[in-house]
C-alpha positions, -999 to +999 in steps of 0.1 A: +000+000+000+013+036-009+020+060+016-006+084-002-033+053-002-047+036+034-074+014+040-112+021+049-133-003+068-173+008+077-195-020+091-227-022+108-246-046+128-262-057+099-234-059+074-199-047+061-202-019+036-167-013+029-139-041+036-106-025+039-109-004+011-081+020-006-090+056+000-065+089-003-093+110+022-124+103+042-141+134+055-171+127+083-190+143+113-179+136+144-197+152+173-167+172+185-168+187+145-162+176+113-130+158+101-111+149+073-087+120+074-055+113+050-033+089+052-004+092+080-033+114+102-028+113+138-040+086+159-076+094+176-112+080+180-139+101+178-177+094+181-199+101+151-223+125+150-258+110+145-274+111+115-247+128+092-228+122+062-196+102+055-174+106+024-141+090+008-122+100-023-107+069-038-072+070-057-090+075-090-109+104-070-137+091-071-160+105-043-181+081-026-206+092+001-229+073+029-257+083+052-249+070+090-262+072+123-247+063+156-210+049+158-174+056+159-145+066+140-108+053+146-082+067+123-050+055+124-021+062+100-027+035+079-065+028+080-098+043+092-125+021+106-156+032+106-186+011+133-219+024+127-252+015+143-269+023+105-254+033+075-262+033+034-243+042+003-262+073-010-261+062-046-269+022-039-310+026-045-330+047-059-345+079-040-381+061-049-365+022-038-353+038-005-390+053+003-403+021+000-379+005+018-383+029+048-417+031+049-418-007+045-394-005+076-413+021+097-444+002+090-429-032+105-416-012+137-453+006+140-468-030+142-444-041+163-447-017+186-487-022+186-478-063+193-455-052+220-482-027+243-497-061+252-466-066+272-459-032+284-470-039+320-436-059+325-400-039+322-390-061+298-420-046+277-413-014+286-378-018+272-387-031+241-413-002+238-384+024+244-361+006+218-391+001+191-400+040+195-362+048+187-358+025+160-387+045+145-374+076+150-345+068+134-365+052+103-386+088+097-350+104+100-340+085+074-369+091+052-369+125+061-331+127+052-340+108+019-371+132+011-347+164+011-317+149-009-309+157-043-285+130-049-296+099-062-307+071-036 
């Protein structure tokens, strides 16, 4: 790997996005500011800020951006890793695909929450209540976040 190349990693729960793949910068929005990354940076963690925007330029400078929510940031000389609790490439779906998609998603968590209010008496129902009603928030964020886009989604 070239000193003007290092690796970018971002995963979520659900999947790996990017696998160490070669980047020259990777700008993102951590909650102390926003950063941007090139290789031989300084050593530091940082926490993401919450529904933001995440971008790398590749060596062919290609730009290549992502929505996230939740997570961390380590960068290291050689290699950024990037753990998010959601994240999508902006360009992998349409705008109209990723609508549905929510609002297929928000529906689910709306029923869900619905099933679960027969259980709410107990803690572990209210728990699952509390973590239902933010999984929903964050689904309207995203559609909300899709809505006002002009890129493709």
């Amino acid at each position: 790997m070239s000193e003007k190349h290092f690796k970018l990693t971002l995963v979520t729960p659900e999947h790996s996005l990017l696998d160490g793949e070669e980047a020259i910068a990777v700008n993102a929005q951590g909650t102390e500011g926003t950063f941007n990354a090139r290789p031989g940076h300084e050593p530091f963690l940082t926490a993401l800020k919450d529904r933001s925007e995440l971008w790398y330029r590749s060596p062919s400078g290609e730009v290549v951006d992502f929505y996230v929510e939740d997570g961390f940031v380590e960068v290291l000389p050689d290699r950024v890793t990037v753990l998010a609790g959601y994240a999508c490439r902006n360009e992998e779906m349409s705008k109209d695909d990723f609508l549905e998609l929510e609002n297929q998603r928000t529906a689910e968590i709306r029923k869900k929450i619905e099933e679960t209010k027969k259980i709410q008496d107990t803690e572990k129902g209210r728990i699952e209540i509390e973590e239902l009603e933010i999984q929903l928030q964050k689904s309207v964020t995203r559609l909300q976040y899709a809505k006002k886009t002009k890129v493709k989604r």
